[in-house]
Every structure is written in structure tokens, then in C-alpha cells.
C-alpha positions in Angstrom: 99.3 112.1 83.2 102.1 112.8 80.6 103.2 115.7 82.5 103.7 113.8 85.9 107.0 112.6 87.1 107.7 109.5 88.6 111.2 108.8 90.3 112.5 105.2 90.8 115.5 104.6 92.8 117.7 101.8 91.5 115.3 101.0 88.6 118.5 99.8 86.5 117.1 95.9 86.8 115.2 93.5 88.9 112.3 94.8 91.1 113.3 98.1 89.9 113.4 98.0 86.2 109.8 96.8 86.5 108.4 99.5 88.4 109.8 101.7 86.3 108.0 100.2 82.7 105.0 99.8 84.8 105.3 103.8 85.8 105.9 104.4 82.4 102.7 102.4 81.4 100.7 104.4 83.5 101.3 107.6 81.6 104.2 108.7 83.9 107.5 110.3 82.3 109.6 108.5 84.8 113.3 109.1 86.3 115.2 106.0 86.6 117.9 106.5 89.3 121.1 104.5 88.9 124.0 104.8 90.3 127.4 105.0 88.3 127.9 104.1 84.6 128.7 100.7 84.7 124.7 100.1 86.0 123.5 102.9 83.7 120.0 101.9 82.6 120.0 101.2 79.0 117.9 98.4 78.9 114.9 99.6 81.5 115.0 102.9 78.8 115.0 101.2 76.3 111.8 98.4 77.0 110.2 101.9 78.2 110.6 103.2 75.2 109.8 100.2 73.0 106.6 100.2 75.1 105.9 104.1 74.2 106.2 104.9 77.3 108.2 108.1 78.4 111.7 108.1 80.6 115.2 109.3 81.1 118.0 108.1 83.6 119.5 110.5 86.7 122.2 109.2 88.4 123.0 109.0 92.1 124.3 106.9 94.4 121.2 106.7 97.2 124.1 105.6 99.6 125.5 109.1 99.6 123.6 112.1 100.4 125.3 114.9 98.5 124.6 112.7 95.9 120.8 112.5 96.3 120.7 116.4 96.6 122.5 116.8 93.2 120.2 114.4 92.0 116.9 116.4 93.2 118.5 119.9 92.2 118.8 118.6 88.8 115.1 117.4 88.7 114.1 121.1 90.2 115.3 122.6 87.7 114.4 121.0 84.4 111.2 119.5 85.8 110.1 121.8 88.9 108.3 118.7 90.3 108.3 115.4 91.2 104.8 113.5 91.6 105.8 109.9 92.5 108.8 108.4 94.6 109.8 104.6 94.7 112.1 104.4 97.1 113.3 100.8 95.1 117.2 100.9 95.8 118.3 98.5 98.2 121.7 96.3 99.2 122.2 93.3 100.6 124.9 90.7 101.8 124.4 87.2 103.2 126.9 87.2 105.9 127.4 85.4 109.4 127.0 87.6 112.9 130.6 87.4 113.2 132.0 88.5 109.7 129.6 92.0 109.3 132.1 94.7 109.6 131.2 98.3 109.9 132.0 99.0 106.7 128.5 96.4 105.4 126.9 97.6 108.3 126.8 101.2 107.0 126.6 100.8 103.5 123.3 98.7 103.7 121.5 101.1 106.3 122.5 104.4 103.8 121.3 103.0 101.1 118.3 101.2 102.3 117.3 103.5 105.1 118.9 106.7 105.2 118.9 107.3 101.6 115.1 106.3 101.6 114.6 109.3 104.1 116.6 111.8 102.3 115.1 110.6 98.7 111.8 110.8 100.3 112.8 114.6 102.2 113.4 116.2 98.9 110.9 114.5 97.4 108.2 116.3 99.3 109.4 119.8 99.8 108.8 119.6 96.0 105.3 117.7 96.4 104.6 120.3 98.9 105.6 123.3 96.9 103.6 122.6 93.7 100.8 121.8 96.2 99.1 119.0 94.3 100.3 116.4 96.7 101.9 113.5 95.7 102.8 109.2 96.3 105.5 108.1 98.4 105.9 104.4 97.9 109.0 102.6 99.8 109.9 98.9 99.1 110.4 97.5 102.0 110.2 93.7 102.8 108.8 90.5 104.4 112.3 90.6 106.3 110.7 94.0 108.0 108.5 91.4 110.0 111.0 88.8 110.5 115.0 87.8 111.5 117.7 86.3 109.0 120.0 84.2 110.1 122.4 86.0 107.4 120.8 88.9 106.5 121.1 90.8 110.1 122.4 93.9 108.9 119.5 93.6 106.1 116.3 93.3 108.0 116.8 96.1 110.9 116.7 99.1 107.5 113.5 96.9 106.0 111.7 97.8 109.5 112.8 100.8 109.3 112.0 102.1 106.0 108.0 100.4 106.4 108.1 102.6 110.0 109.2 105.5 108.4 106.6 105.4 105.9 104.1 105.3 109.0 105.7 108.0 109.9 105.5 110.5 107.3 102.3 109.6 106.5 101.3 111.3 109.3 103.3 114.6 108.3 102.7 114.1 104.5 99.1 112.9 105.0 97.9 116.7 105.7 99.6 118.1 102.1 98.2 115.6 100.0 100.8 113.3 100.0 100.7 109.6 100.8 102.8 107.8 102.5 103.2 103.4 102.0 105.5 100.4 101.5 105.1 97.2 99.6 106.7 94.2 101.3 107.9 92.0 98.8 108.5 87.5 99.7 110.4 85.8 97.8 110.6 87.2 93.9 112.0 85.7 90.8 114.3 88.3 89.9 117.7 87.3 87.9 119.4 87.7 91.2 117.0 85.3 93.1 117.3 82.8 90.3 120.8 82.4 89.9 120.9 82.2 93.9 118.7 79.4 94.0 120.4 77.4 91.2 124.1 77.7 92.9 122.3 76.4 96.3 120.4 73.5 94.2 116.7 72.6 94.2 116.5 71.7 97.5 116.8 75.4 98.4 113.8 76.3 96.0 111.4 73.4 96.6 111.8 74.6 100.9 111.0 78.2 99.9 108.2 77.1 97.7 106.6 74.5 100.3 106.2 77.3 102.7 104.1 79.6 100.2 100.2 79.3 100.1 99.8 80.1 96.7 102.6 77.8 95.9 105.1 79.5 93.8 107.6 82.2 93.8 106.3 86.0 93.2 107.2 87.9 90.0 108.3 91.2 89.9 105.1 92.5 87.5 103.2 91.3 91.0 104.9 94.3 92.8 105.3 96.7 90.5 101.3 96.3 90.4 101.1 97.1 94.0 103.2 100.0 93.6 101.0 101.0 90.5 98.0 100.9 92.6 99.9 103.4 95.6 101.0 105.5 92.7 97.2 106.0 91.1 94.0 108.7 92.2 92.0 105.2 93.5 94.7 104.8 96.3 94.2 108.8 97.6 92.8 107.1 100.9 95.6 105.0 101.4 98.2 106.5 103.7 100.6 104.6 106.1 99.5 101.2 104.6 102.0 98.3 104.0 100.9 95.7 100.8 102.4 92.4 101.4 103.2 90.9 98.1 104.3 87.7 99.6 101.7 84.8 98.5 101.2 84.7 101.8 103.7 83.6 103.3 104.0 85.6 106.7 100.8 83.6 107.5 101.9 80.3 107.2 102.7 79.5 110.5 104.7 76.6 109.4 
């Protein structure tokens, strides 16, 4: 598999940054997207590396989509394929009904949703000219399957990007190429962990209380999921959603 690609959108840290060493574990040379220089993704290439494992950074901001196309111009022409997408990259802001301006609004649904469809439209005119199909994996979220008092601009593109995977499996599904999101719960990501200790323990003990298996998730959970999508044993798995969620979304408590 050395001579497979693997693309990772915002793999600079986090969820990402995981995904991208577990890629790069499986034998994938992998492209980790980040988006300007301040976030450029030193430390993800560097672990790869230290791991043996083979990558490079491309940047793009998945929020714009001239962006993206320079991004997959460049990958057409020193690599001529791409195997594997993560659609990974994703913003957020926890903000009240009344303070989301149009400004948040947009920015979260072009990165998280439009920029998951444009990532993923490139991606498979490539998959579909080298004609040996390919993996579209999309991260999506348990917020695709429920509201947020503060995260209403967030959960609407989480929906969205698990239905558009259902929906290019569909045309995908014919050429080879799967189609599938992974909906994350809770994870302990840096970003998770310093939210939880600014709102106290109070705020983690709740979360964890709801959670079957009784703790948070970690990000090596996820990136296995995606692993799996990515692999030859997942080649009859097309429109699917893996909750990674300790199963949560069943509690109904």
C-alpha cells in the first residue's frame, strides 16, 4: 500500500492528527491538509515519521473553494491519484441563538459542509479516473442526530455531511468508491480537555454519567473506525455511519 494516497483534511491536531498517523500506519503516504502557516503540521509529520510511516503537508483552507481546487491540482499532478479522503476539518463556536451572525453562520457550514462536498467532488473524479475506486470517509458527529443549545449553527452541517455521504454512496457506490461517516461523542482531545477544566468537574462527571461505557472516547477510538472504512475488509460498506460514541445516543437518560 506504499503507493496509495490518503488525504486528511485538518490533520494538523486533535481528531485529525490521529487519523492521519493511523493512515500512515496502515501503509498509506498520507496528505495532511492544514490551512495557513501558523497551523502548519509539524508535529503530526513529524510522530508520522518517527513512526516510519510516510507523509507530507498541502495546504488549503477547506472553508474556501478555490482553495481546495489548488489543493487537488497540486495532488494531480505530482501524485495523479488520491485513494483515501477524510473529510476531518471542522469549526465550531458555542454561541447563544441570538449572538450567531452571518458571518459564524457561513464560516461553519463552508468548512464543515460545503468544503466536505467539494473535498469529496475532486476527490472522486480522480478515484474515478484511475478506476480502482477508492474510500470516502466524512467525520461527522453525534450532534448529526441531536440539537445544541449552543452549537445551532454546528449540528445542521453534521447532518448534513452524514446525508451527503448517503448520498454519494449511491453515485460513488457503482465506480468502486465508498461512501461513510464516523460520528464521534464526546472525545478527549486537547480542545475538549481544556474546555472541561475551565467549566469545572461538574461539567465532566454529567457528560460521563450519561456514557454506558463510562468514560470519555479517545481519538485512537476513531481513527480506528476510519482505519477500518479506509481498508479492502470494508469494500461492502457503503453509506454506513460508525457511531464512536460509547453509546451514548442510546442512553435514553
Amino acid at each position: 500500500m506504499t503507493e496509495k494516497i490518503a488525504l486528511v483534511t485538518g490533520g494538523t491536531r486533535g481528531i485529525g492528527q490521529t487519523i492521519s498517523t493511523r493512515l500512515a500506519a496502515d501503509g498509506y503516504h498520507v496528505l495532511v491538509n492544514y490551512r495557513a502557516e501558523s497551523d502548519y503540521p509539524g508535529e503530526t509529520l513529524a510522530a508520522i515519521q518517527d513512526g516510519g510511516g510516510s507523509a507530507e503537508a498541502v495546504v488549503a483552507d477547506i472553508g474556501d473553494v478555490d482553495a481546495i481546487s489548488r489543493m487537488f491540482a497540486d495532488i494531480t499532478g505530482r501524485f495523479g491519484r488520491c485513494d483515501v479522503l477524510v473529510n476531518n476539518a471542522g469549526v465550531s463556536t458555542f454561541e447563544s441563538l441570538w449572538d450567531i451572525t452571518e458571518a459564524v453562520w457561513d464560516r461553519i457550514h463552508s468548512v464543515n459542509l460545503k468544503g466536505a462536498f467539494f473535498c469529496s467532488q475532486h476527490a472522486a473524479r480522480l478515484m474515478v479516473d484511475a478506476g480502482n475506486g477508492g474510500r470516502i470517509v466524512s467525520i461527522s458527529s453525534i450532534s448529526a442526530h441531536v440539537g445544541g443549545v449552543s452549537e445551532i449553527a454546528y449540528c445542521p452541517t453534521k447532518s448534513g455531511v452524514r446525508s451527503l455521504m448517503q448520498s454519494l454512496c449511491l453515485v460513488l457506490g457503482p465506480q468502486g468508491i465508498t461512501c461513510n461517516s464516523v460520528s464521534p461523542g464526546t472525545i478527549s482531545t486537547p480542545l475538549v480537555s481544556t474546555q472541561m477544566e475551565l467549566a469545572g468537574p461538574e461539567l465532566l462527571e454529567r457528560y460521563i454519567a450519561r456514557i454506558p461505557v463510562g468514560r470519555l472516547g479517545l481519538p485512537e477510538e476513531v481513527a480506528a473506525a476510519v482505519s477500518f472504512l479506509a481498508s479492502p475488509q470494508a469494500s461492502y460498506v457503503n453509506g454506513a455511519e460508525i457511531l464512536v460514541d460509547g453509546g451514548v445516543l442510546a442512553n435514553p437518560e
